[in-house]
N, C-alpha and C positions, 0 to 999 in steps of 0.2 A: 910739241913743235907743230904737229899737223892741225892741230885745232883750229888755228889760226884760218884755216882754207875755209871751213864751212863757217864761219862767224857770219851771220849775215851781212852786216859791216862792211866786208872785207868783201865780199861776193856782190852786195849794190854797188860799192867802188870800180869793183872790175868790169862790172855790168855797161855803168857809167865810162869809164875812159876805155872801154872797145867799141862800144855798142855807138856813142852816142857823142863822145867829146871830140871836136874837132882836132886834129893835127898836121901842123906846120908842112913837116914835111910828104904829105897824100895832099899838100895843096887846100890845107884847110876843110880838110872832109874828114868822117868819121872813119875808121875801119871799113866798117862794114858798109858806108859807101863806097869807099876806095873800090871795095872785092866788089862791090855789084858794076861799079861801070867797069870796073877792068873784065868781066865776064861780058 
């Protein structure tokens, strides 16, 4: 069941929609924009 965590796959994925994929509700910014202007 944990395998699944380290698949690389699964880890660009997550990579990708924290890091990098806009979202609706941060106003169309990524995460980790969101966290930098709210700091």
């Amino acid at each position: 069941m944990l395998n699944f965590l380290q698949d690389p796959e699964t880890n660009a994925w997550r990579k990708h929609y924290n890091d990098v994929r806009p979202h609706s509700s941060l106003g169309y910014l990524s995460p980790t924009q969101s966290a930098k202007q709210a700091a």
